[in-house]
PyMOL Python script that loads the backbone (N, CA, C, O; Angstrom):
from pymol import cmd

cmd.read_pdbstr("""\
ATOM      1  N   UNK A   1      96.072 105.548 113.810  1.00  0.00           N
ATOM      2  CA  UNK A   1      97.297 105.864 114.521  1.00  0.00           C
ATOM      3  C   UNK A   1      97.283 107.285 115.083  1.00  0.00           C
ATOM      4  O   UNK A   1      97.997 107.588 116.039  1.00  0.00           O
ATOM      5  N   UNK A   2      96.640 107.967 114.610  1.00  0.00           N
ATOM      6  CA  UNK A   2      96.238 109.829 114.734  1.00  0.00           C
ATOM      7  C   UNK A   2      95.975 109.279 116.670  1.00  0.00           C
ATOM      8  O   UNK A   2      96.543 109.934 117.545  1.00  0.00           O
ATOM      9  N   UNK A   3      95.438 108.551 116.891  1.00  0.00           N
ATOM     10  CA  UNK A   3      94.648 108.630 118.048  1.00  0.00           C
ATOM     11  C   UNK A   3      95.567 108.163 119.314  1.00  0.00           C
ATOM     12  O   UNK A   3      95.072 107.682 120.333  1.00  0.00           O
ATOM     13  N   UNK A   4      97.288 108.412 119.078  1.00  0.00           N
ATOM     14  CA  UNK A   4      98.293 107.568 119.524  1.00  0.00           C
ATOM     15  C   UNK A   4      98.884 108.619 119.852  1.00  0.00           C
ATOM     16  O   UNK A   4      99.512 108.772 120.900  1.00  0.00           O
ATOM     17  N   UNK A   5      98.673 109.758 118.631  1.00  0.00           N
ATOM     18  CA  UNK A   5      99.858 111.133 119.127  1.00  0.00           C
ATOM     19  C   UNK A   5      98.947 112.233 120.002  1.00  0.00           C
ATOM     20  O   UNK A   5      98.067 112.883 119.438  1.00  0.00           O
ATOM     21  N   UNK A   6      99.161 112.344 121.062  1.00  0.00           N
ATOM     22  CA  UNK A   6      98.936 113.652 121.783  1.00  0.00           C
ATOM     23  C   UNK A   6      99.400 114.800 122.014  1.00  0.00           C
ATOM     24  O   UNK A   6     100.503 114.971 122.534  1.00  0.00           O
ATOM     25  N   UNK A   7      98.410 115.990 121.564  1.00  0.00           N
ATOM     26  CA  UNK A   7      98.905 117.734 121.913  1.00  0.00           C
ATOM     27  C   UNK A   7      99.880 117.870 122.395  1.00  0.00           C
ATOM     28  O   UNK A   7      99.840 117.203 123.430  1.00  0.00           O
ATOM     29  N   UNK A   8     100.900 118.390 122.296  1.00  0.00           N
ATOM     30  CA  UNK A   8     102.277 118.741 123.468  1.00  0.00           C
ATOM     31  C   UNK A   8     103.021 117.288 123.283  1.00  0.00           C
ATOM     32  O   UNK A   8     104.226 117.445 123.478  1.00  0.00           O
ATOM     33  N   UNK A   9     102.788 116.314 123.060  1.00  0.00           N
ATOM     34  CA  UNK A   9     103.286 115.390 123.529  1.00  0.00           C
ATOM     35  C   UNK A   9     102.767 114.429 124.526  1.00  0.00           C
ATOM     36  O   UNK A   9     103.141 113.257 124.479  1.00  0.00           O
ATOM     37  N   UNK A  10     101.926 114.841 125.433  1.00  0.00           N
ATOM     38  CA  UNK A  10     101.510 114.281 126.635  1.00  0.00           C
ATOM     39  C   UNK A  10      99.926 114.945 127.047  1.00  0.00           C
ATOM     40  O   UNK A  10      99.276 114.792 128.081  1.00  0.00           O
ATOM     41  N   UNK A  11      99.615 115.711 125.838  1.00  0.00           N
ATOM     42  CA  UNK A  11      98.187 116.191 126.514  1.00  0.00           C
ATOM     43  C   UNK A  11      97.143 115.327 125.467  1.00  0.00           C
ATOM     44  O   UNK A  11      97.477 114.408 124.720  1.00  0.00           O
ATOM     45  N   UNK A  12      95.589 115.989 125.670  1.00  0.00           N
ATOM     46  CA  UNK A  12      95.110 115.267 124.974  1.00  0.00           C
ATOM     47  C   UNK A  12      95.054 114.129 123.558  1.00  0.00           C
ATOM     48  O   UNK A  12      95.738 114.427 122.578  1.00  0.00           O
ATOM     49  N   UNK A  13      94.609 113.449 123.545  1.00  0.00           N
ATOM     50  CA  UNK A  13      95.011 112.281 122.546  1.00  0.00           C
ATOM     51  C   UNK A  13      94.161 113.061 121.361  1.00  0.00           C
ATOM     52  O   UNK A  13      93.054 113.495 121.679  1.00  0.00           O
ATOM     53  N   UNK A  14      94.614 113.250 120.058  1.00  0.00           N
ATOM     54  CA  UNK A  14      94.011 113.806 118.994  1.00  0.00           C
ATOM     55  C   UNK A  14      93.245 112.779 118.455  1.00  0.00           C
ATOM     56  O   UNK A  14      93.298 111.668 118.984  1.00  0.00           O
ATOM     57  N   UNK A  15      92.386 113.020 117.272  1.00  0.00           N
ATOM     58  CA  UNK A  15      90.920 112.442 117.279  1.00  0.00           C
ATOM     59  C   UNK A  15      91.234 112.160 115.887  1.00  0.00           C
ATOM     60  O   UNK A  15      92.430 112.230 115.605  1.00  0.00           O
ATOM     61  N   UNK A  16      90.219 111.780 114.720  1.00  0.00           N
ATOM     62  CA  UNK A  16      90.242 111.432 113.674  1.00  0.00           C
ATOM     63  C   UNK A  16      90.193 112.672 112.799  1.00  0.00           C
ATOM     64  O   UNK A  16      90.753 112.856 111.718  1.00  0.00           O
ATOM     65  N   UNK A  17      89.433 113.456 113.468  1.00  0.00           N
ATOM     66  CA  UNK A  17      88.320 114.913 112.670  1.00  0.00           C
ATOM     67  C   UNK A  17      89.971 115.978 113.196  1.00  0.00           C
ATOM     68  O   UNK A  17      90.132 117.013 112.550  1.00  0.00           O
ATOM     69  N   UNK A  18      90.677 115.757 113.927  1.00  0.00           N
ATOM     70  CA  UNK A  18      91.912 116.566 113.937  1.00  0.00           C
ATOM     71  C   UNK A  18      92.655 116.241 112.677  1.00  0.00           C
ATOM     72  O   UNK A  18      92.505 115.382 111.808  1.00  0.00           O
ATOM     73  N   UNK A  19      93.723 117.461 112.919  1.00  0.00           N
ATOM     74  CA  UNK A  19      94.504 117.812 112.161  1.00  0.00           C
ATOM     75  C   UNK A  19      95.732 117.574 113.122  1.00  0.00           C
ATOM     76  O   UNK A  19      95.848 117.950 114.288  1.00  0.00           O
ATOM     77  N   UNK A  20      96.749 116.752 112.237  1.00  0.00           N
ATOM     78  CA  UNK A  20      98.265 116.635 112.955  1.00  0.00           C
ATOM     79  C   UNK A  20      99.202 117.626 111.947  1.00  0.00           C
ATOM     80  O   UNK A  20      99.362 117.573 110.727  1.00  0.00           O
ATOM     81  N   UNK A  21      99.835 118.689 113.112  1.00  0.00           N
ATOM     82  CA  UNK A  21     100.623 119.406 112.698  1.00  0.00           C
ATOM     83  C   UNK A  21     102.067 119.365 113.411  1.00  0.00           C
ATOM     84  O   UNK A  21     102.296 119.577 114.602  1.00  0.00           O
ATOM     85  N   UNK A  22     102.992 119.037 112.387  1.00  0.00           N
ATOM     86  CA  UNK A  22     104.396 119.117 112.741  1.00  0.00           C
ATOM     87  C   UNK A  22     105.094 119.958 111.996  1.00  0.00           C
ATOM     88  O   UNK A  22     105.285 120.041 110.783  1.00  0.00           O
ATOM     89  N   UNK A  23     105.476 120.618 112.990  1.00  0.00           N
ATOM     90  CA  UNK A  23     106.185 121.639 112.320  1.00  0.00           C
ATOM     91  C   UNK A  23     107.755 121.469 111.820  1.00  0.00           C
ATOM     92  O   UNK A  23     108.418 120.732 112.549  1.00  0.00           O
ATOM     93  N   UNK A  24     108.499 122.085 110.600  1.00  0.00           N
ATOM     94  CA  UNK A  24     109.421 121.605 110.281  1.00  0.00           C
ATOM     95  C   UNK A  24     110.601 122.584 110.094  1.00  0.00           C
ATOM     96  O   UNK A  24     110.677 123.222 109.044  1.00  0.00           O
ATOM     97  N   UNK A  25     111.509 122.728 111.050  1.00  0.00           N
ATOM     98  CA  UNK A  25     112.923 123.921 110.806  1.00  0.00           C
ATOM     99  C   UNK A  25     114.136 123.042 110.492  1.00  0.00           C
ATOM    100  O   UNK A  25     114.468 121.877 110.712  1.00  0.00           O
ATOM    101  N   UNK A  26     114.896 124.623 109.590  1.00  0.00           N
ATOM    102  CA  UNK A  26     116.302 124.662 108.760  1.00  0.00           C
ATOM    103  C   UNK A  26     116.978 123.890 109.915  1.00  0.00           C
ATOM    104  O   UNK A  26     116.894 124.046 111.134  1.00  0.00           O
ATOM    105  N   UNK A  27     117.571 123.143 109.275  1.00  0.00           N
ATOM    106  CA  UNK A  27     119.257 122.494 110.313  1.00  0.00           C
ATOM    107  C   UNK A  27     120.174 123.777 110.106  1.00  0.00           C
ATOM    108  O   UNK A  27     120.181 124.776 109.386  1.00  0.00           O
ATOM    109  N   UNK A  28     120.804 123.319 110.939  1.00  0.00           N
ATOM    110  CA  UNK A  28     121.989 124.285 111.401  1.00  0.00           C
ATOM    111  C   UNK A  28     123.780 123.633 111.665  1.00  0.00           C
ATOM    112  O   UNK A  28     123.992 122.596 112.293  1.00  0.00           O
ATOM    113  N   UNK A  29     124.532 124.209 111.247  1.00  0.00           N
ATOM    114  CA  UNK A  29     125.935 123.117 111.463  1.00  0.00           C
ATOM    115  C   UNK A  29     126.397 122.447 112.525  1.00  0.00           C
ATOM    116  O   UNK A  29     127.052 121.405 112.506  1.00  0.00           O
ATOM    117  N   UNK A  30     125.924 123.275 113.763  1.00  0.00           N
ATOM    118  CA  UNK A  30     126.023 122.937 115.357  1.00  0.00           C
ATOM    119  C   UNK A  30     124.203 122.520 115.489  1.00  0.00           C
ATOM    120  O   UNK A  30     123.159 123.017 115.064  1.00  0.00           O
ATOM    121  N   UNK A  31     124.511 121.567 116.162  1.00  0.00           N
ATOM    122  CA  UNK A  31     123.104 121.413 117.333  1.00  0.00           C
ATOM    123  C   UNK A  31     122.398 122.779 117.890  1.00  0.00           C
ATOM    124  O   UNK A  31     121.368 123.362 117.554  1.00  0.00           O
ATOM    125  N   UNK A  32     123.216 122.994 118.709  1.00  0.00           N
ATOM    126  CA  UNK A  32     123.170 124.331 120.031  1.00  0.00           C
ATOM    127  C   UNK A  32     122.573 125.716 119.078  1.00  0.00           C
ATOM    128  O   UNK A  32     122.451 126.837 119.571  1.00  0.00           O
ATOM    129  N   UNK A  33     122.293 125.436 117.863  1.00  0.00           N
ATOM    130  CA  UNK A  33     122.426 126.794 116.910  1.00  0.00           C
ATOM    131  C   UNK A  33     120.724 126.489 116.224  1.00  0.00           C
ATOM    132  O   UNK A  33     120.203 127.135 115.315  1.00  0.00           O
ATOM    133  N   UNK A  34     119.919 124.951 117.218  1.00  0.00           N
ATOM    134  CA  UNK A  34     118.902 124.975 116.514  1.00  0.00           C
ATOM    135  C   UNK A  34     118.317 125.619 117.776  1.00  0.00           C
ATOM    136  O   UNK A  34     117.092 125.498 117.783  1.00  0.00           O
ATOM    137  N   UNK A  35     118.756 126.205 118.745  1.00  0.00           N
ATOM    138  CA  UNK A  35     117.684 126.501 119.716  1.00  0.00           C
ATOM    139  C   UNK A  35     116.832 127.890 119.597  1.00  0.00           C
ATOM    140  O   UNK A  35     116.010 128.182 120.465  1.00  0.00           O
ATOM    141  N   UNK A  36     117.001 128.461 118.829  1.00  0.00           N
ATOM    142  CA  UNK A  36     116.418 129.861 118.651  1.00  0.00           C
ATOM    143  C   UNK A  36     114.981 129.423 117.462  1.00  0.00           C
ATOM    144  O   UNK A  36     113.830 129.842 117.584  1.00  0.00           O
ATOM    145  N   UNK A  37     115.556 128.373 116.226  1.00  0.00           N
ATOM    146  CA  UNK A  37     114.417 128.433 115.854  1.00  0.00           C
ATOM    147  C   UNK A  37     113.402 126.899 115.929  1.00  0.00           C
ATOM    148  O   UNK A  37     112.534 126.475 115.167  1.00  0.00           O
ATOM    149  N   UNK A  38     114.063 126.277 117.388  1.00  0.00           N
ATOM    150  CA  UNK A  38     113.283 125.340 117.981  1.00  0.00           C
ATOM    151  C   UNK A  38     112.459 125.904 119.192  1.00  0.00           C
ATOM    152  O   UNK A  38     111.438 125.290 119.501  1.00  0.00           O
ATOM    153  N   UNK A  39     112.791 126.946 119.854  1.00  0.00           N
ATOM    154  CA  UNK A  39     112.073 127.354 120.847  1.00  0.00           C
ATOM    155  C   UNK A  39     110.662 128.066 119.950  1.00  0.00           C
ATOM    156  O   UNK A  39     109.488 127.789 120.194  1.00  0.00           O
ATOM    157  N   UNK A  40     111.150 129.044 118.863  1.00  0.00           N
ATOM    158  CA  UNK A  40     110.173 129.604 118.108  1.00  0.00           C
ATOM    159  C   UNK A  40     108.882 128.792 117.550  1.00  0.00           C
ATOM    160  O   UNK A  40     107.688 129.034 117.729  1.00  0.00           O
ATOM    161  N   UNK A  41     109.565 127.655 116.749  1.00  0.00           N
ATOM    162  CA  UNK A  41     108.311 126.455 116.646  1.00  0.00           C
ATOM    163  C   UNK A  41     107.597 126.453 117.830  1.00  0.00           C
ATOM    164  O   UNK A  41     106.560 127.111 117.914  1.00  0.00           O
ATOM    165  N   UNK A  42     108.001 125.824 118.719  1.00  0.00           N
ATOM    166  CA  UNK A  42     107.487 125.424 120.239  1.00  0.00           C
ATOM    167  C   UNK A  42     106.455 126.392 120.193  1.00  0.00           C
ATOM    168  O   UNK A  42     105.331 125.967 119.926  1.00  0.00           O
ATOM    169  N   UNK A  43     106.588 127.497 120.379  1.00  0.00           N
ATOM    170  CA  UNK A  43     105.694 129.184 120.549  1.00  0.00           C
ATOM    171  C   UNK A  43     104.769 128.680 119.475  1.00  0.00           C
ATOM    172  O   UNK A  43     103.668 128.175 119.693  1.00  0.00           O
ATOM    173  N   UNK A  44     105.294 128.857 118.347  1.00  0.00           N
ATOM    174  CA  UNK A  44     104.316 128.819 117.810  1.00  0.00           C
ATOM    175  C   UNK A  44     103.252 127.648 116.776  1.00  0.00           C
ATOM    176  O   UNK A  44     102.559 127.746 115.764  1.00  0.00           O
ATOM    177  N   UNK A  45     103.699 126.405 117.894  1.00  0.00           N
ATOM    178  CA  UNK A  45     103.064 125.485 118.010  1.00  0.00           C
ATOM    179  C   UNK A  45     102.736 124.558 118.618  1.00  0.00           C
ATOM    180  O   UNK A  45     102.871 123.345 118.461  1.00  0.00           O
ATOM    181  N   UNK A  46     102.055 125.487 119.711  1.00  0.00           N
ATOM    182  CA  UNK A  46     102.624 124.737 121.520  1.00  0.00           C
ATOM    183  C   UNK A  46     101.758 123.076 121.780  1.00  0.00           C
ATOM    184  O   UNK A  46     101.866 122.380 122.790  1.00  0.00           O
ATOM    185  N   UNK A  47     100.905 122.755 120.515  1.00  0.00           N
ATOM    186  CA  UNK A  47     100.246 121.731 120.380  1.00  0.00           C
ATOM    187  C   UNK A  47     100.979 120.852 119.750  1.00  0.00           C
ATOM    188  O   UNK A  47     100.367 119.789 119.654  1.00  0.00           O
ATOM    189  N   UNK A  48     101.831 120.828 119.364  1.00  0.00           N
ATOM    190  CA  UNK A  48     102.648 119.964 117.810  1.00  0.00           C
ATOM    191  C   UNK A  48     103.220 118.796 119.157  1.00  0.00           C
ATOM    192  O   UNK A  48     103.400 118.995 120.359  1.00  0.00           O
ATOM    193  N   UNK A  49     103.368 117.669 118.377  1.00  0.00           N
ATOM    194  CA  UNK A  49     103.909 116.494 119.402  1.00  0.00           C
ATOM    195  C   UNK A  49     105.451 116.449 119.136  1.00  0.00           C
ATOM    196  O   UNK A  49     106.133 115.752 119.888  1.00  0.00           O
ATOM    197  N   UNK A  50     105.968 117.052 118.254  1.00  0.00           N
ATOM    198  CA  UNK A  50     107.287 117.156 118.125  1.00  0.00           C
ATOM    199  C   UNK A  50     107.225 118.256 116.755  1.00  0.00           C
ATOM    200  O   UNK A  50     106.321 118.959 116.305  1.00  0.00           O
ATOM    201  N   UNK A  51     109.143 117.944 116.210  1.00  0.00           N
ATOM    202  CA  UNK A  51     109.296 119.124 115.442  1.00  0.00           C
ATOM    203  C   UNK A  51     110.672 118.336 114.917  1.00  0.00           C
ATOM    204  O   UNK A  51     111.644 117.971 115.578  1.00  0.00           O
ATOM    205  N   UNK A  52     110.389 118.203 113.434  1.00  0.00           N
ATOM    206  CA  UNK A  52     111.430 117.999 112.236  1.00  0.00           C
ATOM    207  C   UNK A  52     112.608 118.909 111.935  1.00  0.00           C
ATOM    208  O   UNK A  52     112.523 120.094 111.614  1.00  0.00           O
ATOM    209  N   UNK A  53     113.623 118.256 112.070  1.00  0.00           N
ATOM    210  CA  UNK A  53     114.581 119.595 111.324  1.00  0.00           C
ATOM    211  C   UNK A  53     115.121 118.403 110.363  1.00  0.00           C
ATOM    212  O   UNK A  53     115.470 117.224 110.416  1.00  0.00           O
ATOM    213  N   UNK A  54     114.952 119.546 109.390  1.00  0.00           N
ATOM    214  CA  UNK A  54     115.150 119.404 108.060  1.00  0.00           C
ATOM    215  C   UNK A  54     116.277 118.587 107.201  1.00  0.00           C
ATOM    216  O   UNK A  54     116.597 119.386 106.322  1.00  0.00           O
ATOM    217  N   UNK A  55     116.831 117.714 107.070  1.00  0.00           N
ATOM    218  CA  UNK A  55     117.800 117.474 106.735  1.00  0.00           C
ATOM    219  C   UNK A  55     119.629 116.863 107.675  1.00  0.00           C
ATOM    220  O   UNK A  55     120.858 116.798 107.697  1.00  0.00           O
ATOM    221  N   UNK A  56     117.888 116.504 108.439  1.00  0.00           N
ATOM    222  CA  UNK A  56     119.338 116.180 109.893  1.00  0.00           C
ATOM    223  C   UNK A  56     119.591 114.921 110.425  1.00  0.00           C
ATOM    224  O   UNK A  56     118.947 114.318 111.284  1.00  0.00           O
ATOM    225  N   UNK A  57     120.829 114.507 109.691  1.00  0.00           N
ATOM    226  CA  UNK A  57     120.899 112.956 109.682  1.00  0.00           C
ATOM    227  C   UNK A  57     119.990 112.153 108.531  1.00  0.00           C
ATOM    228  O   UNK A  57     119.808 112.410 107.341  1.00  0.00           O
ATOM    229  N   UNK A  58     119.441 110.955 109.473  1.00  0.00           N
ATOM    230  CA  UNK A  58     118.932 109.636 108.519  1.00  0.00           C
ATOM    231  C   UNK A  58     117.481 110.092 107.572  1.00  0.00           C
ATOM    232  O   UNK A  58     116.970 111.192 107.781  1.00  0.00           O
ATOM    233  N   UNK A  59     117.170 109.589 107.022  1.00  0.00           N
ATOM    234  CA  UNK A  59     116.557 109.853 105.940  1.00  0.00           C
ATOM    235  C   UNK A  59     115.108 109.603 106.667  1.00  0.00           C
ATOM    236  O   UNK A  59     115.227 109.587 107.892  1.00  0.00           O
ATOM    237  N   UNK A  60     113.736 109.400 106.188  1.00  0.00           N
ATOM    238  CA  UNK A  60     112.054 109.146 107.107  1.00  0.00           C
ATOM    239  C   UNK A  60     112.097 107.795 107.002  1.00  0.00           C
ATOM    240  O   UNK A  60     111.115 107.194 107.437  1.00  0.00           O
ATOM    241  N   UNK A  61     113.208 107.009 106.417  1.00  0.00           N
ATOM    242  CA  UNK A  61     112.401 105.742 106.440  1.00  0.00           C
ATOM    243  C   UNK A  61     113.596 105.191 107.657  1.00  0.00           C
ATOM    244  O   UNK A  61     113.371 104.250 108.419  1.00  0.00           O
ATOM    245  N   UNK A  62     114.853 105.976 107.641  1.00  0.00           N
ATOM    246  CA  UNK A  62     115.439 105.213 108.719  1.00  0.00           C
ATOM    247  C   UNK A  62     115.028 105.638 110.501  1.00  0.00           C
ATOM    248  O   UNK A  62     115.233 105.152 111.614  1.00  0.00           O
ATOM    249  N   UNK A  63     114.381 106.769 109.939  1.00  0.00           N
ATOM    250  CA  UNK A  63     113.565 107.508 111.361  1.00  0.00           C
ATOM    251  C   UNK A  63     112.775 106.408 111.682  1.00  0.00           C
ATOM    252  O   UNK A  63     112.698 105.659 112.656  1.00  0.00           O
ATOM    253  N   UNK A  64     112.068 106.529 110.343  1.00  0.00           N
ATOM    254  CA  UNK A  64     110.461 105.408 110.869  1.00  0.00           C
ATOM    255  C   UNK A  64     111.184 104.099 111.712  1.00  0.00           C
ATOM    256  O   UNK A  64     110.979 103.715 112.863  1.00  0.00           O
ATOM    257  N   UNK A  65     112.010 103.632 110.778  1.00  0.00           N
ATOM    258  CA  UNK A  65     112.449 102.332 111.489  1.00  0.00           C
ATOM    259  C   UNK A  65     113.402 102.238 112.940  1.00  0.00           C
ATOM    260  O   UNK A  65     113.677 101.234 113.597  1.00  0.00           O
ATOM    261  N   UNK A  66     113.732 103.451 113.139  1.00  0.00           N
ATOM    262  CA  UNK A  66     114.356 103.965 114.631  1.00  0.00           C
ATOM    263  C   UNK A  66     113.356 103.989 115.590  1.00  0.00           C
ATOM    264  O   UNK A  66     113.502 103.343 116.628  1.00  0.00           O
ATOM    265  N   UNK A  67     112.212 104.743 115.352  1.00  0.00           N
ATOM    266  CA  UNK A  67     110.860 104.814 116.130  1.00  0.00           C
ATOM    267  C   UNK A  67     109.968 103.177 116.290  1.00  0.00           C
ATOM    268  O   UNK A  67     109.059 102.912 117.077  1.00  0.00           O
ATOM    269  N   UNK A  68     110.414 102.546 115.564  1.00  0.00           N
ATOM    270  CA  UNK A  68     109.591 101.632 115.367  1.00  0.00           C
ATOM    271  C   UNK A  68     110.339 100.668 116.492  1.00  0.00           C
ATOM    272  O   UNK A  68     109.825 100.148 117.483  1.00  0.00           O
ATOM    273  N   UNK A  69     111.765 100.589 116.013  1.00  0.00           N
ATOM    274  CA  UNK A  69     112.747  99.856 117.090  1.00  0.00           C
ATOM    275  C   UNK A  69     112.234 100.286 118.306  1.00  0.00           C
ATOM    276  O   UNK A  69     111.444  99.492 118.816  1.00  0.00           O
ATOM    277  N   UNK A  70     112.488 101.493 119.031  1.00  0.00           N
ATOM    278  CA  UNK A  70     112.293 102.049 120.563  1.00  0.00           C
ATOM    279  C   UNK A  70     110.592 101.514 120.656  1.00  0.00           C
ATOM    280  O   UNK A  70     110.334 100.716 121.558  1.00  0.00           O
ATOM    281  N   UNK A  71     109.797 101.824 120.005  1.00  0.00           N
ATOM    282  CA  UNK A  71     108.152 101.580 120.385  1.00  0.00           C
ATOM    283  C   UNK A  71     108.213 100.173 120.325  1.00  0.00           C
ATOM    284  O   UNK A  71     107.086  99.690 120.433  1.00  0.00           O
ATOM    285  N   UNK A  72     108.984  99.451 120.212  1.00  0.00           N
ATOM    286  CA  UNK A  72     109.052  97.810 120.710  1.00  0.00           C
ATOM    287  C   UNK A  72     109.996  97.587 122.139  1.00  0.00           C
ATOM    288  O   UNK A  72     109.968  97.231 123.317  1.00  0.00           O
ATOM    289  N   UNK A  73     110.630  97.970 121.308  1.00  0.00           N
ATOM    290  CA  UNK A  73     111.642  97.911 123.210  1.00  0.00           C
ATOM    291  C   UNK A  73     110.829  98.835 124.557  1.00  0.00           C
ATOM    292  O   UNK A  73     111.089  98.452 125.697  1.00  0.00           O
ATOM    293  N   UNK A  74     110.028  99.827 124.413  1.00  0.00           N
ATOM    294  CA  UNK A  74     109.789 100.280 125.584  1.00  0.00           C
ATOM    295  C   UNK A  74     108.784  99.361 125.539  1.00  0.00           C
ATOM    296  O   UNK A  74     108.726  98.888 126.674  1.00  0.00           O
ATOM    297  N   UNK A  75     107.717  98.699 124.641  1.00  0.00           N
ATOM    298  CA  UNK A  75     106.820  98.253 124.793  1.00  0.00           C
ATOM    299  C   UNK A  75     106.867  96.637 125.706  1.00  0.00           C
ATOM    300  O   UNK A  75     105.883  96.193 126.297  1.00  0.00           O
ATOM    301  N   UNK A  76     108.198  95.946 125.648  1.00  0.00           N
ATOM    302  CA  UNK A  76     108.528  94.604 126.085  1.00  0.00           C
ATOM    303  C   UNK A  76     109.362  95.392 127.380  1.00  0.00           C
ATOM    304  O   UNK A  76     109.803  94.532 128.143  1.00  0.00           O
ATOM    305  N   UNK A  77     109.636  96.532 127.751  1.00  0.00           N
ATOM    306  CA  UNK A  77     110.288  96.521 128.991  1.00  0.00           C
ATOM    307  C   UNK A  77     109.111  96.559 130.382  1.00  0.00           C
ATOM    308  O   UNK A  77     109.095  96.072 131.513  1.00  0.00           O
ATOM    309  N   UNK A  78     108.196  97.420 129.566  1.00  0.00           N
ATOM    310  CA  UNK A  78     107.078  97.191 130.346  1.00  0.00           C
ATOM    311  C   UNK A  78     106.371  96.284 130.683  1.00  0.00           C
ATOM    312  O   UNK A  78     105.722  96.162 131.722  1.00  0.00           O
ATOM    313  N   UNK A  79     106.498  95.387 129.535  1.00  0.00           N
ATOM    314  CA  UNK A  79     105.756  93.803 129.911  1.00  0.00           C
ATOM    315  C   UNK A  79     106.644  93.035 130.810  1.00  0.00           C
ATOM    316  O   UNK A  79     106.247  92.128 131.542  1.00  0.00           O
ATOM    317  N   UNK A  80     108.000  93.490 130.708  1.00  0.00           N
ATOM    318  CA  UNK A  80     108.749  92.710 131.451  1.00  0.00           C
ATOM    319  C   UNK A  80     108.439  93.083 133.082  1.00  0.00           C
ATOM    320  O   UNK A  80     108.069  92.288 133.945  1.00  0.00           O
ATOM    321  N   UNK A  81     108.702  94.538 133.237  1.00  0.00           N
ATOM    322  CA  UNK A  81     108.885  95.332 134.348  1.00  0.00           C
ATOM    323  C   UNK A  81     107.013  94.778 134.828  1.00  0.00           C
ATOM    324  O   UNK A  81     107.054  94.281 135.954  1.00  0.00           O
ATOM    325  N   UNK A  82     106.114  94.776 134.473  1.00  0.00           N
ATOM    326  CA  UNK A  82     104.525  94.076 135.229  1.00  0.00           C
ATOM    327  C   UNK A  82     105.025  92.220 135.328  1.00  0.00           C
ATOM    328  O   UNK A  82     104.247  91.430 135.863  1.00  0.00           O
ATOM    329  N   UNK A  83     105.864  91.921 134.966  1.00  0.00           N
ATOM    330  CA  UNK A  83     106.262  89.878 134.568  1.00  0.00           C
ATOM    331  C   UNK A  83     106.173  89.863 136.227  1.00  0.00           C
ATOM    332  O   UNK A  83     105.454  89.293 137.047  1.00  0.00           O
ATOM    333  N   UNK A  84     107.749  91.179 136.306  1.00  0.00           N
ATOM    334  CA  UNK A  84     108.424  91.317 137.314  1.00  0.00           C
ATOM    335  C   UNK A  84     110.011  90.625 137.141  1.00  0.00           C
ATOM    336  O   UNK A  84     110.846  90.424 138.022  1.00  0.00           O
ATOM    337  N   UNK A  85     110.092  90.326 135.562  1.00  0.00           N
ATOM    338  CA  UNK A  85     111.182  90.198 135.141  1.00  0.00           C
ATOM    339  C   UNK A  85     112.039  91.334 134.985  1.00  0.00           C
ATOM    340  O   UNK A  85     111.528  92.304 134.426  1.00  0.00           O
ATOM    341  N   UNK A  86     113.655  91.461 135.489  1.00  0.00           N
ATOM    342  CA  UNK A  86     114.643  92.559 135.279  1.00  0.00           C
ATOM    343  C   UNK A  86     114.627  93.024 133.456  1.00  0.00           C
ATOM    344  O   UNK A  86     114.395  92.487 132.373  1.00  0.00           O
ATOM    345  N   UNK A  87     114.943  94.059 133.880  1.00  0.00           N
ATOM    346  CA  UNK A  87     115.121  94.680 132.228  1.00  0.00           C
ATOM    347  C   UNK A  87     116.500  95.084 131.846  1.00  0.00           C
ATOM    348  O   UNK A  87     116.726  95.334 130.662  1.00  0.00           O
ATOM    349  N   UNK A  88     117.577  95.183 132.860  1.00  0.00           N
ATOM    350  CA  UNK A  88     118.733  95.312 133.034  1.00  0.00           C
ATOM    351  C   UNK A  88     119.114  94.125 133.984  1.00  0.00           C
ATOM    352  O   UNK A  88     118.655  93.629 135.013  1.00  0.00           O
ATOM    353  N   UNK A  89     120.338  93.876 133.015  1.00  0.00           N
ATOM    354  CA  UNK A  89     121.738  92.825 133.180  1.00  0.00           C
ATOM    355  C   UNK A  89     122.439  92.951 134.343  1.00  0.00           C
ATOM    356  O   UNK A  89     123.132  93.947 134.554  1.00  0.00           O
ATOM    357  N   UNK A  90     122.321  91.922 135.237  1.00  0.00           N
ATOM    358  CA  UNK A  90     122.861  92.105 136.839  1.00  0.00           C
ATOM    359  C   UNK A  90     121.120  92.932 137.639  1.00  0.00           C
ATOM    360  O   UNK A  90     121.099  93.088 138.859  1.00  0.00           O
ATOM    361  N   UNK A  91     120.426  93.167 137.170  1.00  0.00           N
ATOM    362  CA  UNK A  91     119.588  93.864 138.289  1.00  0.00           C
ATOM    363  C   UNK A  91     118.932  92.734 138.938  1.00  0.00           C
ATOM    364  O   UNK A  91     118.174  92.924 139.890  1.00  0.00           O
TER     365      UNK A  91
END
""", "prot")
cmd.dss("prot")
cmd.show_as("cartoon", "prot")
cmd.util.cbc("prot")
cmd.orient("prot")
């Protein structure tokens, strides 16, 4: 699965012999109050495919199963969208 997540998000596809690093910051009471030490991650981990904050919301297994939901649905919109079947109601 290593070979699924890419640098940045969108750059090279990482390898087996890599290392996946996600970096993980304090929640904060407001949203708007994680941007100082979400930009800082970013800096200083301009390779990371994303970034955890800590204690925010659902628990890893309801994440996992959130991620898992969307990586099926984008995965059948696309099969739909090559069918040439609509993916939206009325389109």
């Amino acid at each position: 699965m290593i070979k699924g997540v890419r640098q940045g998000g969108n750059g090279k596809a990482l390898s087996y012999l890599d290392t996946l690093v996600v970096p993980i910051i304090e929640n904060t009471p407001h949203e708007e109050d994680l941007r100082d030490s979400m930009a800082e991650a970013m800096k200083k981990y301009p390779d990371a495919a994303g970034i955890l904050v800590r204690r925010h919301g659902s628990d890893w297994e309801k994440a996992k199963t959130q991620a898992e939901c969307l990586d099926y649905l984008f995965e059948i919109s696309v099969k739909m969208k090559l069918a040439g079947l609509p993916t939206l109601l009325n389109e």
